[in-house]
C-alpha positions in Angstrom: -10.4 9.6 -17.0 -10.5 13.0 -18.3 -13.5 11.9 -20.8 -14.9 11.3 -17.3 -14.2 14.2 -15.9 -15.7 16.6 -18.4 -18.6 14.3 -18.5 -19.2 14.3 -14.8 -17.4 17.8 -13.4 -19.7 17.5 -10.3 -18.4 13.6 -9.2 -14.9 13.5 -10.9 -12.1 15.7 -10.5 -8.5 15.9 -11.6 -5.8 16.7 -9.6 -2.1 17.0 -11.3 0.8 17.0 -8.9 4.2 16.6 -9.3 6.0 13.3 -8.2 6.6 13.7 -4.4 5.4 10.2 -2.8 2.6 8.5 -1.7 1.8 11.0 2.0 2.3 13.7 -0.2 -0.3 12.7 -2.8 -2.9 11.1 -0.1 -2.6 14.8 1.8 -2.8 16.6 -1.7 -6.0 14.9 -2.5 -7.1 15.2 1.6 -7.1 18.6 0.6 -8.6 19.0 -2.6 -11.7 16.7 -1.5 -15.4 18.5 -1.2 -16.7 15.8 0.3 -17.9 14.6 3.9 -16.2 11.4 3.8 -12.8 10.0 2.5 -12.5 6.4 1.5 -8.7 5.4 1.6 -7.7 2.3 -0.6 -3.8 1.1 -1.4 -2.9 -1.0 -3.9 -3.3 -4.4 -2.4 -7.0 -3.3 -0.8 -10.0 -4.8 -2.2 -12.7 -3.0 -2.8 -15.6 -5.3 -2.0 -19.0 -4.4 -2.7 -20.8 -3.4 0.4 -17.2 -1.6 1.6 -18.4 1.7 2.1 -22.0 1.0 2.8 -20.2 -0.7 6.4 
C-alpha cells in the first residue's frame, strides 16, 4: 500500500493509529478524510460494482 501511496499522494493516504477498536479507527479515518463522501464497508460487505455509483 505504501508503494501506492507515494505513487498516488493525491488519492491514497496512510493513516497509522494505535490498536483501539473498530469505532475508534472508522472515527479516526471520519476525520482524516478530504473528501465529500464516505463509503463504509465491514468485512463481510461486498463491494459490487455499481455500489457507489447507486
Amino acid at each position: 500500500m505504501r508503494k501506492y501511496a507515494s505513487e498516488y499522494p493525491d488519492l491514497i493516504r496512510i493513516v497509522d493509529q494505535s490498536v483501539q477498536g473498530v469505532p475508534s479507527a472508522r472515527n479516526k479515518g471520519i476525520l482524516e478524510s478530504r473528501g465529500h463522501y464516505i463509503a463504509m464497508l465491514e468485512g463481510d460487505d461486498m463491494m459490487l460494482p455499481n455500489r457507489l455509483e447507486k
